[in-house]
C-alpha positions as a printed Julia matrix, in Angstrom:
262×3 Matrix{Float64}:
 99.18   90.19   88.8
 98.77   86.27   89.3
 97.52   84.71   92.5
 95.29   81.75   93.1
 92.13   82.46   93.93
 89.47   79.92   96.22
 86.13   79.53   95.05
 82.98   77.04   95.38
 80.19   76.24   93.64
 76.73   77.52   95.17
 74.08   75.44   93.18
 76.48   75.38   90.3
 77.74   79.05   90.1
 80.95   80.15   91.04
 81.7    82.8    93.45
 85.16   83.54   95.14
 86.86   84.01   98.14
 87.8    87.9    98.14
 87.66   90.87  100.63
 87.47   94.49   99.46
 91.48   94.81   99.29
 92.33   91.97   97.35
 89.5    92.69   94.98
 90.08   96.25   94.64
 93.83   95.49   94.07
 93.34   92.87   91.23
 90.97   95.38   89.63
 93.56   98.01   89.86
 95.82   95.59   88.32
 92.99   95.01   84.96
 92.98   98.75   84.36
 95.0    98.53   81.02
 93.11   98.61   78.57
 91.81   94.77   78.73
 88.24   93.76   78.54
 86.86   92.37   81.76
 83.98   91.63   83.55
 82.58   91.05   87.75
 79.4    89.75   88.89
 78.23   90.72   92.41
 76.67   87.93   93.31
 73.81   87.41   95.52
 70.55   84.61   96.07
 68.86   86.17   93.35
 71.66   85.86   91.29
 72.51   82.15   92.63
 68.59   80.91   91.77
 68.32   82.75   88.31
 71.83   80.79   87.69
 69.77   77.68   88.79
 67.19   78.21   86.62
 68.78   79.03   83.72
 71.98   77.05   82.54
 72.83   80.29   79.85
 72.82   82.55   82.55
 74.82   80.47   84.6
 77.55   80.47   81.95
 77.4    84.07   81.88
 78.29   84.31   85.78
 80.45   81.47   85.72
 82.27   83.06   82.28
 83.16   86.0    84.92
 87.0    87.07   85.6
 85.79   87.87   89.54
 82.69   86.67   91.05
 82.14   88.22   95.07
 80.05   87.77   97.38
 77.64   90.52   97.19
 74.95   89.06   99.94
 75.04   87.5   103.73
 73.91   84.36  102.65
 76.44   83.94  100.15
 78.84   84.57  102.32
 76.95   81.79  105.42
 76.98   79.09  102.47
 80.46   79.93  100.95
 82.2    79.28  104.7
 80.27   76.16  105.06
 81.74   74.86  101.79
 85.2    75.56  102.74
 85.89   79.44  102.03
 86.34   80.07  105.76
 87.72   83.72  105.13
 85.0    85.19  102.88
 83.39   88.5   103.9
 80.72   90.56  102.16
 81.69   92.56   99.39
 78.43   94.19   98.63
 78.23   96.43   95.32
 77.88   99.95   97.04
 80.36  100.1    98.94
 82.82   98.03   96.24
 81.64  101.02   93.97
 82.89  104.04   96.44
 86.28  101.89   97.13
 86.85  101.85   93.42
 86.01  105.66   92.76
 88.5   106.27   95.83
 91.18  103.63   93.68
 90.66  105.35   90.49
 91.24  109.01   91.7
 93.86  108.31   93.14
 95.47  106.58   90.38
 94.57  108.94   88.12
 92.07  106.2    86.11
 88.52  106.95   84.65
 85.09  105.37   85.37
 81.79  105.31   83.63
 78.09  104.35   84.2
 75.69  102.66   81.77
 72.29  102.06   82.44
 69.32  103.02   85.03
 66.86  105.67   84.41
 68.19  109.17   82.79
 67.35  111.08   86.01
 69.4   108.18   88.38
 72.02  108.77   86.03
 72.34  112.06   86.62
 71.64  112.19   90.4
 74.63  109.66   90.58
 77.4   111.57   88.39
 76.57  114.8    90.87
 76.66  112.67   94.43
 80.02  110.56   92.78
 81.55  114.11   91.45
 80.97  115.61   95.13
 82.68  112.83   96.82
 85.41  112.47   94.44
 86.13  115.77   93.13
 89.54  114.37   91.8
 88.1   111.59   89.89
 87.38  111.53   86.0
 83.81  110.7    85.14
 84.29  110.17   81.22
 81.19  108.32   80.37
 77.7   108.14   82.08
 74.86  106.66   79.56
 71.35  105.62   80.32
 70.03  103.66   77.52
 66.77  103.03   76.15
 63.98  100.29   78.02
 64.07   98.51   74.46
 66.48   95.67   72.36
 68.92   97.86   70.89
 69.57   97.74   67.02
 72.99   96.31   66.05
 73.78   99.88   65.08
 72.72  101.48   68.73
 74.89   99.02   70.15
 77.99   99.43   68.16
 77.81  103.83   68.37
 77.42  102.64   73.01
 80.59  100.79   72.21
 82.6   103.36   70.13
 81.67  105.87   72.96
 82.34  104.0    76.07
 86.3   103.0    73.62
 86.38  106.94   72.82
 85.69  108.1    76.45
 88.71  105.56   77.25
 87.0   104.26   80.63
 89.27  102.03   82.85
 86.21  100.97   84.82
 82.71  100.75   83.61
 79.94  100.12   86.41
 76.89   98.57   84.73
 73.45   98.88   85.98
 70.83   97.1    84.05
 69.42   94.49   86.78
 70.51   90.75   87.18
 70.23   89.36   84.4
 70.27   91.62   82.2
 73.74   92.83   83.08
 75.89   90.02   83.5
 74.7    88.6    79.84
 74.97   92.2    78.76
 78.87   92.06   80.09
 79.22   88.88   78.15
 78.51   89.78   75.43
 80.28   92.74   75.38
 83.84   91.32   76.63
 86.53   91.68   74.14
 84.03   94.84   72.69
 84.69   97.02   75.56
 88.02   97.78   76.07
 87.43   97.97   79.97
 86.62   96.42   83.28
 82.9    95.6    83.82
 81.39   95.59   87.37
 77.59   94.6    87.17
 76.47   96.83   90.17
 72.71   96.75   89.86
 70.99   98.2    92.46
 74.27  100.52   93.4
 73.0   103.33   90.97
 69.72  103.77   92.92
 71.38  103.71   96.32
 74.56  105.94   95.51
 71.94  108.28   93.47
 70.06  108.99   96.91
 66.83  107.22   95.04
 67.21  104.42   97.46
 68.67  103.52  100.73
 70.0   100.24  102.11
 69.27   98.59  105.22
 70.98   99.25  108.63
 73.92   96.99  109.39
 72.01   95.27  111.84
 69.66   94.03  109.25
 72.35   93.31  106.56
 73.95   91.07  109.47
 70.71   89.14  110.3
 70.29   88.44  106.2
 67.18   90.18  106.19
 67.81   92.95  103.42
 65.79   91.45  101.24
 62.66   91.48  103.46
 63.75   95.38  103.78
 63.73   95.85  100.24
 60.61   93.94   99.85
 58.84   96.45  102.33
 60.44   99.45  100.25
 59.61   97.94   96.72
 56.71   95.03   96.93
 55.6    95.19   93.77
 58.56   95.21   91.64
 60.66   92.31   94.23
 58.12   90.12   95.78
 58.33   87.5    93.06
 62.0    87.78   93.36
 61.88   87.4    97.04
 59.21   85.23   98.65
 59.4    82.75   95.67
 63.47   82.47   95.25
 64.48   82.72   98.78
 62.73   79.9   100.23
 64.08   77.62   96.61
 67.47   78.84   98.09
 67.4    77.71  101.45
 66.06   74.2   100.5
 68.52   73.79   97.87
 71.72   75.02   99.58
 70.95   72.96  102.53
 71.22   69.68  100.08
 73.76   70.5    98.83
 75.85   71.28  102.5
 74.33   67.92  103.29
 75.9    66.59  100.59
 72.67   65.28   99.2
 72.77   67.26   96.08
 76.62   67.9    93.99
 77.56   70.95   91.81
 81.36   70.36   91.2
 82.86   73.18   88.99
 86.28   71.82   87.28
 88.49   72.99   90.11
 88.67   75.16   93.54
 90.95   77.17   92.17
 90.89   79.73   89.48
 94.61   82.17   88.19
 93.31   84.87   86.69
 96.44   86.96   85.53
C-alpha cells in the first residue's frame, strides 16, 4: 500500500491526517511480518515532545502518528489538516481486534499491571470470540536486563503477533517501540491508557466532555494524584505555545507535509 499522507508539525512533532478507515486499512496492509510502530498522540504527548528533543525523535521516528486528543485535532485543522478527526486509542484498539478476526491475524498486549492484563484478555476474548490472542505479557516495574529483554522478544517472534498493543505510559512506550523496531517482527500501537479502560479498571468521559476537550479535567477528578502534574502544569504550556505558533510567532517546520509510507 502507498498513498501520501498530510501531516503538520504541533510544536515540532508530527502527527497525521487519518480517520479510523484509512488507518485501520494501512495497518491491515503492515500485517506481514514487518516491524512497525504508531503513536497516539495527544497534549501530553505534544509537551513531553517539547521538552525533550529524544523523545521527540521517538514520535517523530513513527510509521503513523494520529490524533489521539480534541485538541490535537482543533490545532491540526488550523494548520491546514482540515479533514482530521479523533482517532482516540480505545476505540482504534476494538476496530483493530474487529480487523484482525476477521482476517484471521493475531494480537498481543505488553505491559500494565498483571491483574489489567488479565481483566483485558477476558473482556477482548468476550467481544471477539473469533480473534487469536497469542501473547499478553505484563512486565516487571524495573529496567530490564539485556537478557529479560531479549527472552520478551523471542516470545512476542514465537507467538507470531501481527499486532502488538503496548501499554507502558507516554513515554515510556513510544521509546520502548523505538527501540524495539526491526526486533519485533510486528506492528506496534502505543495505546496507554486503553488497557485500563478496555479492562473495565477505568472509564472514559461522556462524549459530551470528549467534545468540549475537557477529558483531561475528567481524568484529573478520577486520578489527581497520579495526573495533576501532567495536567494543570502541561496544558496551560500547550495552549500558550500552540497559539504562537498559529500566530505564526513561533515556527516548527518538519522537512515536508507529506510523508509515503509503503
Amino acid at each position: 500500500m502507498s498513498q501520501e499522507v498530510k501531516f503538520r508539525s504541533v510544536l515540532g512533532m508530527r502527527v497525521d491526517e487519518l480517520d479510523y478507515v484509512s488507518a485501520v486499512e494501512r495497518l491491515r496492509s503492515w500485517c506481514d511480518g514487518s516491524s512497525r510502530y504508531v503513536c497516539c498522540s495527544t497534549v501530553h504527548m505534544v509537551m513531553e515532545s517539547y521538552d525533550n528533543p529524544e523523545f521527540q525523535k521517538f514520535v517523530n521516528s513513527a510509521d503513523m502518528v494520529v490524533s489521539d486528543g480534541v485538541p490535537i485535532v482543533w490545532v491540526t485543522r488550523k494548520l491546514g489538516l482540515t479533514d482530521q478527526v479523533r482517532v482516540d486509542a480505545p476505540t482504534l484498539t476494538l476496530k483493530l481486534c474487529e480487523m484482525a478476526e476477521k482476517n484471521g491475524l493475531s494480537v498481543g498486549f505488553y505491559g500494565s499491571t498483571p491483574q489489567i492484563i488479565q481483566d483485558l484478555v477476558s473482556a477482548i476474548s468476550k467481544r471477539f470470540p473469533g480473534l487469536t490472542i497469542s501473547y499478553a505479557y505484563s512486565p516487571p516495574f524495573r529496567p530490564l536486563s539485556a537478557s529479560e529483554d531479549e527472552q520478551i522478544v523471542q516470545d512476542i517472534k514465537n507467538a507470531g503477533v501481527d499486532l502488538l498493543f503496548v501499554g507502558l505510559g507516554c513515554p515510556k512506550q513510544e521509546r520502548w517501540m523505538f527501540e524495539h523496531r526491526g526486533r519485533v517482527p510486528a506492528t506496534m500501537l502505543g495505546v496507554g491508557w486503553t488497557f485500563d479502560v478496555l479492562s473495565g479498571h477505568s472509564k472514559m468521559a461522556p462524549k459530551w466532555i470528549q467534545d468540549l476537550a475537557l477529558e483531561w479535567l475528567y481524568r484529573l477528578i478520577q486520578d489527581p494524584k497520579k495526573l495533576w502534574r501532567r495536567h494543570l502544569i502541561h496544558n496551560p504550556r500547550f495552549v500558550v505555545l500552540t497559539a504562537l505558533q498559529l500566530l505564526s510567532f513561533t515556527r516548527y517546520p518538519l522537512k515536508s507535509e507529506t510523508a509515503i509510507s509503503p
